[in-house]
Kinemage of the C-alpha trace (Angstrom):
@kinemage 1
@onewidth
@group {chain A} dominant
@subgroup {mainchain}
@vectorlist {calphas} color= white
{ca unk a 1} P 0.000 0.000 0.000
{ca unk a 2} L 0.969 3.514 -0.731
{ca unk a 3} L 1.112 6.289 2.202
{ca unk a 4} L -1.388 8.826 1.892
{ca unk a 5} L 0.803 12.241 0.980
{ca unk a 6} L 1.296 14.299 3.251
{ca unk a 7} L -0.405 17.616 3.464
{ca unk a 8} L 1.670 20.518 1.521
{ca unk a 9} L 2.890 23.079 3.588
{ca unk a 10} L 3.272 26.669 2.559
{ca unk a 11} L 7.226 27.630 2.068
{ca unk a 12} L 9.224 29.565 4.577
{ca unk a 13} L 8.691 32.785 2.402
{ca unk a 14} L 4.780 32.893 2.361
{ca unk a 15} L 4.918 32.212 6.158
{ca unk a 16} L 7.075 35.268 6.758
{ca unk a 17} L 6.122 37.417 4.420
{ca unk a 18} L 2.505 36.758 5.939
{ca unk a 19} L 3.578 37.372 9.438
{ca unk a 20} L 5.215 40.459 8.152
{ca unk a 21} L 2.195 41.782 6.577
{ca unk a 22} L 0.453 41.063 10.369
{ca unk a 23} L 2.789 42.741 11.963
{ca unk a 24} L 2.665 45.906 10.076
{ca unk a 25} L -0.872 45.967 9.655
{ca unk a 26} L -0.936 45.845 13.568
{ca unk a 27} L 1.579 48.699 13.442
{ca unk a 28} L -0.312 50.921 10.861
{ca unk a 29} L -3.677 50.226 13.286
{ca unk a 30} L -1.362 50.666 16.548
{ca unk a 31} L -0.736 54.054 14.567
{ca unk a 32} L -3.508 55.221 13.137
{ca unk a 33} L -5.295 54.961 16.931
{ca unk a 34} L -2.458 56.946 18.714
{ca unk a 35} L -2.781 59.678 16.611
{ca unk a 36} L -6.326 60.011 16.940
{ca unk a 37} L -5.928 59.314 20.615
{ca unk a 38} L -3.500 61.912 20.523
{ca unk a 39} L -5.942 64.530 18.691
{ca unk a 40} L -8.351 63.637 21.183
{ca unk a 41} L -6.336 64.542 24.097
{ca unk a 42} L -4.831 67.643 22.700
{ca unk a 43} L -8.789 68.972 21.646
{ca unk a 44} L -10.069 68.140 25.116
{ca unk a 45} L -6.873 70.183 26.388
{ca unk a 46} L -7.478 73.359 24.490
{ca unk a 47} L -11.565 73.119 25.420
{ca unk a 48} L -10.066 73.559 29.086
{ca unk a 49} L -7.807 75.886 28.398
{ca unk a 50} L -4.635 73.655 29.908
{ca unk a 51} L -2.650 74.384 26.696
{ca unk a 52} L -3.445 77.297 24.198
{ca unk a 53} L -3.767 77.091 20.011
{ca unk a 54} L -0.498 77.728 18.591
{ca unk a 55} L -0.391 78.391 14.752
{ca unk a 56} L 1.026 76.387 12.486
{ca unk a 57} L 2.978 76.536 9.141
């Protein structure tokens, strides 16, 4: 009898390059929320008056 083949596994390259793509999707996301986190903060500082508008180039 002949053993059943076994299931193909994806290369080293598609594993990392799939991790990789995680990871800096997590980073853009990580990102994207400190910054409006960030904006957040700074509005709710200025509606108190803790920090004044400065003007920007």
């Amino acid at each position: 009898m002949k053993p059943e083949p076994k299931k193909k596994l994806p290369n080293k390259k598609v594993i990392s390059s799939a991790k990789f793509e995680a990871k800096e999707q997590f980073t853009k996301s990580a990102l994207e929320n400190l910054k409006t986190e960030k904006e957040r903060l700074v509005d709710s500082l200025k509606k108190s008056g803790e920090i004044k508008e400065s003007k920007r180039k």
